[in-house]
GUNUTI-5597 format. One record per residue: residue number from 1; residue in three letters; x, y, z of N, C-alpha, C in turn. Coordinates in nm, 2 decimals, decimal comma. Layout:
N
+------+------+--------+--------+--------+--------+--------+--------+--------+--------+--------+
! resi ! resn !    npx !    npy !    npz !   capx !   capy !   capz !    cpx !    cpy !    cpz !
+------+------+--------+--------+--------+--------+--------+--------+--------+--------+--------+
!  NUM !  ALA !      X !      Y !      Z !      X !      Y !      Z !      X !      Y !      Z !
...
+------+------+--------+--------+--------+--------+--------+--------+--------+--------+--------+
***
This chain:
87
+------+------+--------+--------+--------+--------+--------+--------+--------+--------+--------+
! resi ! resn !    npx !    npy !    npz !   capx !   capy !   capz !    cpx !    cpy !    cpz !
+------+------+--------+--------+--------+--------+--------+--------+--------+--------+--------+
!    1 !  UNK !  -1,73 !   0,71 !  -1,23 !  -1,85 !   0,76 !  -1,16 !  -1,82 !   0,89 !  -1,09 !
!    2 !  UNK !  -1,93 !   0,94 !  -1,09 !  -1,89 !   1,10 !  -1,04 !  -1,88 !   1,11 !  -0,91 !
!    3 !  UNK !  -1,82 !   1,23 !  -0,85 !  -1,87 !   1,18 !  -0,61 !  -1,96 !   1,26 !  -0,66 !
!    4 !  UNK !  -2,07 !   1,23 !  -0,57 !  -2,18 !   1,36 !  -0,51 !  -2,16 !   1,40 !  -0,39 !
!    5 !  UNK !  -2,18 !   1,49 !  -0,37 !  -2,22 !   1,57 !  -0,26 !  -2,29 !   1,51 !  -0,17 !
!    6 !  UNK !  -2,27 !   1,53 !   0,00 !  -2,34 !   1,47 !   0,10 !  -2,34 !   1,62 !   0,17 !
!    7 !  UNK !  -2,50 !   1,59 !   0,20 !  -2,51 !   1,67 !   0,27 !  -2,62 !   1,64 !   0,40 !
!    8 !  UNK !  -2,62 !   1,70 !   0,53 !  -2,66 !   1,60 !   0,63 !  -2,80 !   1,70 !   0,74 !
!    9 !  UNK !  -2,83 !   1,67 !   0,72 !  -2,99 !   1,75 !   0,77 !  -2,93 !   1,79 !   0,92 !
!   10 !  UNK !  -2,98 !   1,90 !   0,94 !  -2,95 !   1,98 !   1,08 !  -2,96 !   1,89 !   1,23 !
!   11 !  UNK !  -3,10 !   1,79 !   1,21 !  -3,13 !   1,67 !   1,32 !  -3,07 !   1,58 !   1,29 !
!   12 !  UNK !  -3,03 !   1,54 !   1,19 !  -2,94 !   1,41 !   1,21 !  -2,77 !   1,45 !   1,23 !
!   13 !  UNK !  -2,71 !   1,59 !   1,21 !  -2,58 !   1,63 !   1,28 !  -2,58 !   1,61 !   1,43 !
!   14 !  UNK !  -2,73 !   1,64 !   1,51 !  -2,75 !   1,64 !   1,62 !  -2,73 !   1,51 !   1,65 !
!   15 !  UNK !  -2,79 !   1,45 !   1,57 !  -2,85 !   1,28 !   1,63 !  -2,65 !   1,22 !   1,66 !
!   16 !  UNK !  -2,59 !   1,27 !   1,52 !  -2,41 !   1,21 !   1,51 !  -2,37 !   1,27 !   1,67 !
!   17 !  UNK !  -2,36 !   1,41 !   1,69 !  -2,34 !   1,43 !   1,82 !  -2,32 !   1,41 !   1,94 !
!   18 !  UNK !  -2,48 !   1,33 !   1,98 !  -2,49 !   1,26 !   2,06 !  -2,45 !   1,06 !   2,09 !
!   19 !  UNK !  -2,44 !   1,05 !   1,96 !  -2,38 !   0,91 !   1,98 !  -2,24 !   0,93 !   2,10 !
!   20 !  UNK !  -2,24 !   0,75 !   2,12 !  -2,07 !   0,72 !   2,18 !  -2,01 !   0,77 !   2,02 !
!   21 !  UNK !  -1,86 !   0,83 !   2,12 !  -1,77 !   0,83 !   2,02 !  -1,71 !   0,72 !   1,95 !
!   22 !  UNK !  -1,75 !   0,58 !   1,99 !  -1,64 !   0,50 !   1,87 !  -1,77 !   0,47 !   1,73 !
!   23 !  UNK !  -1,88 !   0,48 !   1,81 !  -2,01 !   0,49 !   1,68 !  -1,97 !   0,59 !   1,57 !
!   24 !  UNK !  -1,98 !   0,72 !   1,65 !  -1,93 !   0,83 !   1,59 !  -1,90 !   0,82 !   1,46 !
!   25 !  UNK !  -1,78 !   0,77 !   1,52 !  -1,64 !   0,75 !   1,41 !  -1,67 !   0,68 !   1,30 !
!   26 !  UNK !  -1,74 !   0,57 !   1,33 !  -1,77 !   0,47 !   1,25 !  -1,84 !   0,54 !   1,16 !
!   27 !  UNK !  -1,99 !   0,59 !   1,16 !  -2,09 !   0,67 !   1,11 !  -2,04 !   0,72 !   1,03 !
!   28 !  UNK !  -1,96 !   0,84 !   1,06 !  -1,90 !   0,95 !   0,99 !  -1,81 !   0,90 !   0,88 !
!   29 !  UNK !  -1,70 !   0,80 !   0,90 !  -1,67 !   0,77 !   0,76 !  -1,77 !   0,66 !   0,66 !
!   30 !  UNK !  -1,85 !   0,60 !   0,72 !  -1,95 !   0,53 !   0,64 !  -2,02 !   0,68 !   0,53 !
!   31 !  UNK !  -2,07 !   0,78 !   0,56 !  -2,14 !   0,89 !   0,57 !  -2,06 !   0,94 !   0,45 !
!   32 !  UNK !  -1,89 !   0,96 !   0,46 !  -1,79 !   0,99 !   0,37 !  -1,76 !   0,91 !   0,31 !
!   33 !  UNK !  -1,80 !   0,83 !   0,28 !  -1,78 !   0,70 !   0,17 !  -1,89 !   0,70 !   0,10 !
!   34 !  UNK !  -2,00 !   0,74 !   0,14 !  -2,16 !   0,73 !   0,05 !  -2,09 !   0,88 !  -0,06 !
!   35 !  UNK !  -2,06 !   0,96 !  -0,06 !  -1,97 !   1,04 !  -0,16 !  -1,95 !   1,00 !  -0,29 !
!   36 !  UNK !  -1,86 !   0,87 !  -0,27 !  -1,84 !   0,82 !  -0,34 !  -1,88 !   0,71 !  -0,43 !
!   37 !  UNK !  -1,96 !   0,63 !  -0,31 !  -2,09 !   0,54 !  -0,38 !  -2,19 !   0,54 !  -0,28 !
!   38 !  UNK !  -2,30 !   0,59 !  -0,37 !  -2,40 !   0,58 !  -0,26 !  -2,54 !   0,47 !  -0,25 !
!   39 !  UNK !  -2,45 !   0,39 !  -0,35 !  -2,50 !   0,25 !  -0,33 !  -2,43 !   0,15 !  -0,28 !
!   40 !  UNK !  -2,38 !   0,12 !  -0,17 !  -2,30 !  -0,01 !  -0,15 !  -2,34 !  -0,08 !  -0,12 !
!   41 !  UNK !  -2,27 !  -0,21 !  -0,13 !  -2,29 !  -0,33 !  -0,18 !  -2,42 !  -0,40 !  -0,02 !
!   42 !  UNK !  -2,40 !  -0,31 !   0,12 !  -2,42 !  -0,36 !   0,25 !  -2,59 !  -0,24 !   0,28 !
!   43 !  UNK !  -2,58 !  -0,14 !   0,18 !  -2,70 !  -0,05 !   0,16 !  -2,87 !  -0,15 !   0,16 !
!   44 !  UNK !  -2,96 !  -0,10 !   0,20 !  -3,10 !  -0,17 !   0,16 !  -3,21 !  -0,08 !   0,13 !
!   45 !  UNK !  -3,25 !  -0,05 !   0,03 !  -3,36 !   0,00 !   0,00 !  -3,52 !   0,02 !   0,06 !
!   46 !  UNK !  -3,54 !   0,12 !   0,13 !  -3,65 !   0,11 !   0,20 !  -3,76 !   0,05 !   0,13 !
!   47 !  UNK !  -3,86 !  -0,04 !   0,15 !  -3,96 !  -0,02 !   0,04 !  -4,05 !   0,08 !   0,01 !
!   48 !  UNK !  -4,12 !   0,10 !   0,11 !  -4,22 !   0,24 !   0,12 !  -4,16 !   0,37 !   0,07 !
!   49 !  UNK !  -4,05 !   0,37 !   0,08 !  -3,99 !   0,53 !   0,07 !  -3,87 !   0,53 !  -0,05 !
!   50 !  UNK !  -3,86 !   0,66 !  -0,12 !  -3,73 !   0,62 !  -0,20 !  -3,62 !   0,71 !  -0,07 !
!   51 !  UNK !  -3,60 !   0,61 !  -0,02 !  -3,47 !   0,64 !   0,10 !  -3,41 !   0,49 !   0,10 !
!   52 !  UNK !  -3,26 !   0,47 !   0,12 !  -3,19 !   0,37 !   0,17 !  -3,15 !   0,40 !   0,29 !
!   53 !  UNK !  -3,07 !   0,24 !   0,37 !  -3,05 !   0,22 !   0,50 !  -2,91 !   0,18 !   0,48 !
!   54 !  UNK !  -2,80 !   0,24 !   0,62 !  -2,71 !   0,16 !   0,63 !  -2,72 !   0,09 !   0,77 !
!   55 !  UNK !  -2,67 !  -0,02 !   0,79 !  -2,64 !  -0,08 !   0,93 !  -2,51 !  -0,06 !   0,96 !
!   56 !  UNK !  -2,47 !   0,01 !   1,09 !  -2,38 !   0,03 !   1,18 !  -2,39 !  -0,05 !   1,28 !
!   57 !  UNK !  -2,37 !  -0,15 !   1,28 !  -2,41 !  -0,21 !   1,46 !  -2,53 !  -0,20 !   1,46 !
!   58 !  UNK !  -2,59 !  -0,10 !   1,55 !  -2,72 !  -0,15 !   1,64 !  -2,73 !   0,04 !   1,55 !
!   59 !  UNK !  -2,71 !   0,12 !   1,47 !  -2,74 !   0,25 !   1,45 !  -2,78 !   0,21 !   1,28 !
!   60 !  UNK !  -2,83 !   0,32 !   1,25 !  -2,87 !   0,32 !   1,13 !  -2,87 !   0,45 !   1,07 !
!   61 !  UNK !  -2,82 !   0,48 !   0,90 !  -2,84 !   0,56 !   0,83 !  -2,91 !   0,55 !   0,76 !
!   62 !  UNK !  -3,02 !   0,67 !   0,77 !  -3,14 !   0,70 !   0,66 !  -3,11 !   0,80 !   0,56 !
!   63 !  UNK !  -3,13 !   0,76 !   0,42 !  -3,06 !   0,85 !   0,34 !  -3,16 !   0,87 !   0,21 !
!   64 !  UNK !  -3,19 !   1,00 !   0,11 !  -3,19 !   0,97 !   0,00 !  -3,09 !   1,01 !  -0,05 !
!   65 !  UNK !  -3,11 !   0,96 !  -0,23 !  -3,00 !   1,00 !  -0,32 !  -3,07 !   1,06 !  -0,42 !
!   66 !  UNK !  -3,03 !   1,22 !  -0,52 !  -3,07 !   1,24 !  -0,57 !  -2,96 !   1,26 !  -0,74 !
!   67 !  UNK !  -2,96 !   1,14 !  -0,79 !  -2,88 !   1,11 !  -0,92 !  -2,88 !   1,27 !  -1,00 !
!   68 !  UNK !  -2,95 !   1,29 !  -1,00 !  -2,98 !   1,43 !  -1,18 !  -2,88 !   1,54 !  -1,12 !
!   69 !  UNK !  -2,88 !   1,53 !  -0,96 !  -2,83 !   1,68 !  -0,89 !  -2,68 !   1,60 !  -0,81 !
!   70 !  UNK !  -2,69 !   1,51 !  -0,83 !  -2,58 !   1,43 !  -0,79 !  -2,52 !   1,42 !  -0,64 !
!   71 !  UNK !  -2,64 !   1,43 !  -0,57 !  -2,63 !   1,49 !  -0,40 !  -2,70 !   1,33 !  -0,34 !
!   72 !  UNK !  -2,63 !   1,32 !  -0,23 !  -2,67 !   1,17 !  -0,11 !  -2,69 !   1,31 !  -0,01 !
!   73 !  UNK !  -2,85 !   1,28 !   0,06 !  -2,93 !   1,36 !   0,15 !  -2,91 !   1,23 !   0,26 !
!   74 !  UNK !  -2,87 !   1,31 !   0,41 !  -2,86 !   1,21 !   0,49 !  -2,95 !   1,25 !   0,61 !
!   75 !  UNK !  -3,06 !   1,17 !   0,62 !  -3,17 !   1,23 !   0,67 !  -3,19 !   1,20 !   0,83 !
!   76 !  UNK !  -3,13 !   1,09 !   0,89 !  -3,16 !   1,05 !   1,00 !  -3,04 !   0,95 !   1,03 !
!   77 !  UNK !  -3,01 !   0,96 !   1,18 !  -2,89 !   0,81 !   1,21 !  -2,93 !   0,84 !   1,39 !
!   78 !  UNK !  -2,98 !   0,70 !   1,41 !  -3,04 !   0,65 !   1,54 !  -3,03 !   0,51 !   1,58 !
!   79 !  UNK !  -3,08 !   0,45 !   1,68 !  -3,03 !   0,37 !   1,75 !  -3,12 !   0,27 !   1,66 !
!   80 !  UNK !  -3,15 !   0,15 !   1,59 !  -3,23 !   0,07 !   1,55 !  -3,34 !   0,08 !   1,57 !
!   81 !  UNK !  -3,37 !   0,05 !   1,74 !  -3,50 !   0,08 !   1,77 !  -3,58 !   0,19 !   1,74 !
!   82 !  UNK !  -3,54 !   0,30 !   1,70 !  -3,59 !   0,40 !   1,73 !  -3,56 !   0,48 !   1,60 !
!   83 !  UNK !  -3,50 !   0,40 !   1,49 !  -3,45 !   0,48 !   1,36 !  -3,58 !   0,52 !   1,28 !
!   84 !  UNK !  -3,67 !   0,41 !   1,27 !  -3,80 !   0,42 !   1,21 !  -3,93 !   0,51 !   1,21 !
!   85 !  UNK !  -3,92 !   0,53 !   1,38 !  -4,03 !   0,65 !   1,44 !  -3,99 !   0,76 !   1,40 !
!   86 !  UNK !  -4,11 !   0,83 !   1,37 !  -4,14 !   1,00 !   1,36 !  -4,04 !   1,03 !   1,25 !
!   87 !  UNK !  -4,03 !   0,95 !   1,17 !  -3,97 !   1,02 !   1,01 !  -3,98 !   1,11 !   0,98 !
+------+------+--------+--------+--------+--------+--------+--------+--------+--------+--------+
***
């Protein structure tokens, strides 16, 4: 399998920023592992959107993937409550 490329939208580097740092950490290598597969096995498919979800605890990554260009777009990572608002 090939890696693709991750690349991470300007508001969700913000959003990483602002987390506690042990989230952080967590995020960021979940984030570097989507590289490599950016379907894992703990991933869930939005229904409405072609974007997937990871759970981190109580945080979440919103992501698409774009196979033909071989790039994982990482669009958003927020607190559960508040991952879903203002897409």
């Amino acid at each position: 399998m090939a890696k693709y490329n991750i690349e991470i939208k300007k508001s969700a580097v913000k959003e990483i920023k602002n987390l506690p740092r042990k989230e952080c950490k967590k995020i960021l290598f979940v984030i570097e592992n989507l590289g490599n597969n950016p379907r894992p096995r703990e991933c869930k498919k939005l229904s409405q959107e072609e974007k997937y979800r990871i759970r981190i605890g109580n945080y979440r990554i919103l992501y698409s993937i774009e196979d033909t260009a071989l790039v994982v777009f990482v669009v958003k990572v927020a607190h559960r409550q508040s991952v879903y608002k203002n897409k």
